[in-house]
C-alpha positions, 0 to 999 in steps of 0.5 A: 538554455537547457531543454529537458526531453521527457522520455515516456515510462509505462506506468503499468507492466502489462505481465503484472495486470491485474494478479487476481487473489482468491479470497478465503472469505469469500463464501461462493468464490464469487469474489475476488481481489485485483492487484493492478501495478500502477508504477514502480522505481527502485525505491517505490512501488504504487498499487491499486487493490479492487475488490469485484463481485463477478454479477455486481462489479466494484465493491471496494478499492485501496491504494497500496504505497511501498516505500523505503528510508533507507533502513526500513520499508513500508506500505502505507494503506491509503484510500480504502473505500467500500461503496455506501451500499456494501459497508457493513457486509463483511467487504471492508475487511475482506478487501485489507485482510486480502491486501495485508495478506499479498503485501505479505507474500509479494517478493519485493525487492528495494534498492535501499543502499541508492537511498541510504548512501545519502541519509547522514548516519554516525552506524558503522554498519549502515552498509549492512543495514541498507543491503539487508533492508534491500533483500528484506520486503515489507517490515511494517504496514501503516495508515492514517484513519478516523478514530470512528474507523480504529475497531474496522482496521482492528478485525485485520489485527492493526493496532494504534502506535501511539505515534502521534501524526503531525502535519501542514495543510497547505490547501483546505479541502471540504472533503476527507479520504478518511471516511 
């Protein structure tokens, strides 16, 4: 019989929370971005980006996933709701012009080689790639979104890949974060 002891990993680093970005749109300063870490390990990094108003409180919200393959490092985008009241004002997009802007800026660090090394490839120099994919940050930036939402996540200059997304649902659901 193996018995597994669960050993508890804070899920936020109370140095981190929350790194509060001034937002160059915000036209009185009254609002701003919180970057709350909600985990991280050597190959992944989860964040929630709030968007507050100092009188109003919570406007917006977006989930920001970093993640490696080995050879390349990503965000994923997911979740980004503006609160029914405040679409249409200019929030939306204050919220993922800010959270593309810190994922640019933000010095991050993975270890690709600890994935890499058990990806199956015929590159002679995929010990280069994993090192420099390491040291590299961010390379590309995605998300899923409904076609009525494609214009929005163009102001912050996302542009379709052509890439065609497939998948399996293994539950239905009544409701979609897309929209």
């Amino acid at each position: 019989m193996l018995i597994r002891i669960a050993t508890m990993v804070p899920l936020m680093n109370p140095d981190e929370i929350p790194k509060v970005l001034p937002l160059k749109d915000s036209p009185d300063g009254s609002v701003s971005l919180e970057i709350h870490l909600l985990g991280e390990s050597a190959i992944t990094r989860t964040e929630m980006a709030l968007l507050k108003h100092e009188q109003i409180g919570l406007l917006a919200s977006a989930q920001l996933n970093y993640y490696t393959n080995g050879f390349k490092n990503f965000v994923r985008l997911e979740r980004v709701v503006v609160k029914q009241k405040f679409r249409g004002t200019g929030y939306g997009n204050m919220l993922v012009s800010g959270c593309i802007e810190h994922i640019r800026e933000t010095p991050l660090q993975f270890d690709a080689q600890a994935i890499g090394r058990h990806l199956a490839t015929d590159s002679k120099d995929a010990e280069e790639l994993w090192i420099a994919a390491s040291n590299r940050g961010v390379d590309r930036i995605h998300l899923e979104c409904a076609e009525s939402l494609e214009e929005f996540y163009q102001i912050s200059d996302m542009v379709r890949s052509g890439e065609i997304q497939m998948e399996i649902d293994l539950n239905e659901l009544d409701f979609s974060s897309l929209t």
